[in-house]
Structure formats: C-alpha cells, structure tokens
MIKOL-684603 format. One record per residue (C-alpha): x, y, z; residue in three letters; residue number from 0. Coordinates in pm, 1 decimal. Example, Ala and Ser with C-alpha at 12.3 -4.5 7.8 and 13.67 -1.06 7.14 Angstrom:
<atom east="1230.0" north="-450.0" up="780.0" type="ALA" seq="0"/>
<atom east="1367.0" north="-106.0" up="714.0" type="SER" seq="1"/>
END
This chain:
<atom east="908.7" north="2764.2" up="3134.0" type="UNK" seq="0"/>
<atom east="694.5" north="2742.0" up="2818.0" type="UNK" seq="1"/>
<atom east="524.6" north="2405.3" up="2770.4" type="UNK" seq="2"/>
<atom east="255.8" north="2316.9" up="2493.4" type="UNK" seq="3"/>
<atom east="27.6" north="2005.4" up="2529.9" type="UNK" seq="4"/>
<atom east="-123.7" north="1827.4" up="2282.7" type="UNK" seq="5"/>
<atom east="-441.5" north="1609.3" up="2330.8" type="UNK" seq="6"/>
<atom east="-713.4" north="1454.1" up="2175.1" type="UNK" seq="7"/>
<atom east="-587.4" north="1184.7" up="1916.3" type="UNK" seq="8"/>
<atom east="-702.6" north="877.9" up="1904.5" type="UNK" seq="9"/>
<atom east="-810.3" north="594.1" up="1698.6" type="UNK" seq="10"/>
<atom east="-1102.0" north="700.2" up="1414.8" type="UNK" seq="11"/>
<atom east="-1203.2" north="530.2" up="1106.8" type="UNK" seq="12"/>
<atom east="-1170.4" north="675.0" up="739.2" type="UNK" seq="13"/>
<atom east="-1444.6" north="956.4" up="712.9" type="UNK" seq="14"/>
<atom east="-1414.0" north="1015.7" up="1090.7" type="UNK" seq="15"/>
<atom east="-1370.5" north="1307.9" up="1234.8" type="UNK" seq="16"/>
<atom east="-1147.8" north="1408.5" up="1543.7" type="UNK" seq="17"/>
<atom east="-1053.2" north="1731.8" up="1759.9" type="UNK" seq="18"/>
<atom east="-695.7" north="1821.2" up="1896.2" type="UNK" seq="19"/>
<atom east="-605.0" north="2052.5" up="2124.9" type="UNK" seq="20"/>
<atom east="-335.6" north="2236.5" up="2159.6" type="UNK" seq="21"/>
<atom east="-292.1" north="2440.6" up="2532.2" type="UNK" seq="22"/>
<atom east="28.5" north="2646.8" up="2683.9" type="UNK" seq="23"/>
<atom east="138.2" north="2701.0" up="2972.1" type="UNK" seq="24"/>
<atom east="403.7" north="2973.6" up="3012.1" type="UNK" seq="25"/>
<atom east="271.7" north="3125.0" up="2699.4" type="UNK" seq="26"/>
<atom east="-32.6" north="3352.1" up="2573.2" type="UNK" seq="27"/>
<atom east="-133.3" north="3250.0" up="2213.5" type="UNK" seq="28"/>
<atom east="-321.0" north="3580.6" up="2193.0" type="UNK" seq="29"/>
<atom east="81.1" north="3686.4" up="2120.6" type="UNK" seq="30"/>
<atom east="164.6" north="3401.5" up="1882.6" type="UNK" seq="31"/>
<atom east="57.2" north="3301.7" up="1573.8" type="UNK" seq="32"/>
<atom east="27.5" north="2869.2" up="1570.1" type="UNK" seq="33"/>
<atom east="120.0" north="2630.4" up="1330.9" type="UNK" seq="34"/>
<atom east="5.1" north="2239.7" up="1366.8" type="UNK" seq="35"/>
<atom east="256.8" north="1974.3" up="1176.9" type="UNK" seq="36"/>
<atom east="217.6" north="1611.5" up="1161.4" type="UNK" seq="37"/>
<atom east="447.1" north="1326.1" up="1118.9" type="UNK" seq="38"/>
<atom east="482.0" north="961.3" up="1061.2" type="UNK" seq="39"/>
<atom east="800.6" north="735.2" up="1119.0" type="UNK" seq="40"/>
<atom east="1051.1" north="787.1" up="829.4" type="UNK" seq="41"/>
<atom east="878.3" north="1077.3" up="679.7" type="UNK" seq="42"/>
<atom east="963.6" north="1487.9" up="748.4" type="UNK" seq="43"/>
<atom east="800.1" north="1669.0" up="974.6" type="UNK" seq="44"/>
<atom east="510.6" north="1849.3" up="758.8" type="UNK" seq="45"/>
<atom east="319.9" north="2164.0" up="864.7" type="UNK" seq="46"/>
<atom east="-102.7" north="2109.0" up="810.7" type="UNK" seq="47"/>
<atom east="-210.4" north="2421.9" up="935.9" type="UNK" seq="48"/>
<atom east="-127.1" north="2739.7" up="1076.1" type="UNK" seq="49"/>
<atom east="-356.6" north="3032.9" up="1241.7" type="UNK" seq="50"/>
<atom east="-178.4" north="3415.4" up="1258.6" type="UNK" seq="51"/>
<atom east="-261.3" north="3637.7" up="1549.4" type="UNK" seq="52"/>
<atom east="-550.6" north="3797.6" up="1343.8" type="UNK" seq="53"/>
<atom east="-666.6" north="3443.3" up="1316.3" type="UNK" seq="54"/>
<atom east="-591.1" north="3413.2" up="939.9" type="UNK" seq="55"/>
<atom east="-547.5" north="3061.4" up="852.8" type="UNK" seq="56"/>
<atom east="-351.9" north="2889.7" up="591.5" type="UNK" seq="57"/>
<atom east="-380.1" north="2465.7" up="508.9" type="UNK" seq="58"/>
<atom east="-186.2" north="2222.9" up="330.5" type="UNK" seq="59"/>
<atom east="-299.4" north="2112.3" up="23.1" type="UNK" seq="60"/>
<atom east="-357.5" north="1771.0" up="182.8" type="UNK" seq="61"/>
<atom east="-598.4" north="1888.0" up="407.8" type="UNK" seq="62"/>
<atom east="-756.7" north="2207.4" up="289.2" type="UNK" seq="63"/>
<atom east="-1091.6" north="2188.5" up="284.9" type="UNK" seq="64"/>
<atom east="-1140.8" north="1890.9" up="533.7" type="UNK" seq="65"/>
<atom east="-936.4" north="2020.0" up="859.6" type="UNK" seq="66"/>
<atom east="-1025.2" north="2365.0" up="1015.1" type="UNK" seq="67"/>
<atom east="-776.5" north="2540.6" up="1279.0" type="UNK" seq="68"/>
<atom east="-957.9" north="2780.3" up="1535.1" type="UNK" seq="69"/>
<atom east="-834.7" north="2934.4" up="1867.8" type="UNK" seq="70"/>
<atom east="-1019.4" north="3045.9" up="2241.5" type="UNK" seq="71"/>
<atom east="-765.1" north="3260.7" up="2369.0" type="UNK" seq="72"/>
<atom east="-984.7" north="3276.7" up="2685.1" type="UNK" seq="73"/>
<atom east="-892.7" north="2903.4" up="2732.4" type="UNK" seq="74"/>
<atom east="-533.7" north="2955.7" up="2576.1" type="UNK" seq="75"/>
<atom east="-580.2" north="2693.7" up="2352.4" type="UNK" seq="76"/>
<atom east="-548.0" north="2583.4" up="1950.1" type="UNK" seq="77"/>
<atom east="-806.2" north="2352.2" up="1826.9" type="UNK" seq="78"/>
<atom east="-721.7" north="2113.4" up="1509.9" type="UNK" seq="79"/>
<atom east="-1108.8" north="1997.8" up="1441.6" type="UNK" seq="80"/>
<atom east="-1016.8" north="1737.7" up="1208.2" type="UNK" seq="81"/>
<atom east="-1295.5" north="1556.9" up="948.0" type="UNK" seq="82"/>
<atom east="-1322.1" north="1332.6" up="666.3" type="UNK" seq="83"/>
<atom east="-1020.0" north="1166.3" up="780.7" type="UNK" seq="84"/>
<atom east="-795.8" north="976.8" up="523.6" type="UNK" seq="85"/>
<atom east="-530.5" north="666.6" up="580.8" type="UNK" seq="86"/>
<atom east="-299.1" north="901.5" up="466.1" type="UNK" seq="87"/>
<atom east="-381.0" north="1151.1" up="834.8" type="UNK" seq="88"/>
<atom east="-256.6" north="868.7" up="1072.0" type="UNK" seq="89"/>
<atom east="32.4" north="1022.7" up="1298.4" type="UNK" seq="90"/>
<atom east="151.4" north="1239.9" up="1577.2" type="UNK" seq="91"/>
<atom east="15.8" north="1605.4" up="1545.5" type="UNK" seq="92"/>
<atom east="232.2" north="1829.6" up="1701.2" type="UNK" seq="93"/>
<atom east="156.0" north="2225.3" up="1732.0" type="UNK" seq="94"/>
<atom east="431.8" north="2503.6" up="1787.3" type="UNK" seq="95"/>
<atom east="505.2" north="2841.4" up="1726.7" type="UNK" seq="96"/>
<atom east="674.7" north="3046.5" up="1476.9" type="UNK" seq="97"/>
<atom east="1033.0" north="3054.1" up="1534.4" type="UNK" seq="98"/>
<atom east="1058.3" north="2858.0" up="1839.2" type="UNK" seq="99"/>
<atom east="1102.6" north="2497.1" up="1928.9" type="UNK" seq="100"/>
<atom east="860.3" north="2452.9" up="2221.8" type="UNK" seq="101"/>
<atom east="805.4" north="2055.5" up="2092.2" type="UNK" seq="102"/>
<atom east="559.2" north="1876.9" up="2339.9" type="UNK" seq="103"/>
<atom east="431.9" north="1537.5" up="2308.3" type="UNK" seq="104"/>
<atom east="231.6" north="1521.3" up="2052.8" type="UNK" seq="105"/>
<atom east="-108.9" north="1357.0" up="2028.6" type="UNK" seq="106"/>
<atom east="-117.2" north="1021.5" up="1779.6" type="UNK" seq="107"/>
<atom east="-409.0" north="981.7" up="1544.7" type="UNK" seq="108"/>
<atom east="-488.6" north="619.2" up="1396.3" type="UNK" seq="109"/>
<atom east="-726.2" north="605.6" up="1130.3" type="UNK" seq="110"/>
<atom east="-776.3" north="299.5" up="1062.3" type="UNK" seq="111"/>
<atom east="-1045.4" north="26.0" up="908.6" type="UNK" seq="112"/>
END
C-alpha cells in the first residue's frame, strides 16, 4: 500500500523560510517524477513545483525563484525548501505523483505577522 507523508509546516513569518518533506512508503521516488501543490479553503488545488526523474524542475510563477524542490532518493524523500515566504504561501502543501492519487495529509504552513 503506497502512502506519502508530508511534514514540516508550520507557523513562519513573511520573509521566513521553511522546509517540507515529502517521504513514501510503498513507493521508490527514484521511479517517479514529484509534483508539490498547495491549497487554501475555497480555492483549487494549485501545483508549485514539480521535480522529473532526471531531477529537472519546473515552478509556478508564484514561487519561482523563492521555493527550490530537491530529492535524496537514499532517504526516499522530496524536499520543498521554502524562503522568502509571502501571505499569499499560507496553506496545506500536499506532494503526489504524476498520474496517481496517493493524497496524504498534507502539512499546513501559516505565515503570518
């Protein structure tokens, strides 16, 4: 049974800077490409950044330049290293993989004043 966990949200002010982790179990990223999304209540879903197998990496507009996705495949894991954090960042971060819908808990970030 595949199972992804997200961890390491929590409450940062504007120009902070924050780390998520994304870890499966049942699952080798080494196989997958990974895609992190975000969301807030009453708003879509919304993909930030995604890493391909070949670790090629591809950000939102929103966040290019100030969030950076990297993988250890030794420690199966997908980090989100998050900085210069914005209002606009506060919600659950979620990761997945193409084409699947392995949805864990999410991790919430609160950037707040």
């Amino acid at each position: 049974q595949v199972q992804l966990v997200e961890s390491g949200g929590g409450l940062v002010q504007p120009g902070g800077s924050l780390t998520l982790s994304c870890t499966a179990k049942g699952l080798n990223f080494i196989d997958y490409g990974v895609i992190w999304y975000r969301q807030t209540p009453g708003q879509q879903r919304e993909s930030v950044a995604s890493i391909t197998i070949n670790d090629k990496t591809i950000y939102s507009d929103s966040v290019k330049g100030r969030f950076t996705v990297y993988r250890d495949n030794a420690k199966n894991t997908v980090y989100l290293q998050m900085n210069n954090l914005k209002l606009e960042d506060a919600a659950v971060y979620y990761c997945n993989v193409p084409w699947k819908n392995y949805w864990g808990q999410g991790t919430q970030v609160t950037v707040t004043s």
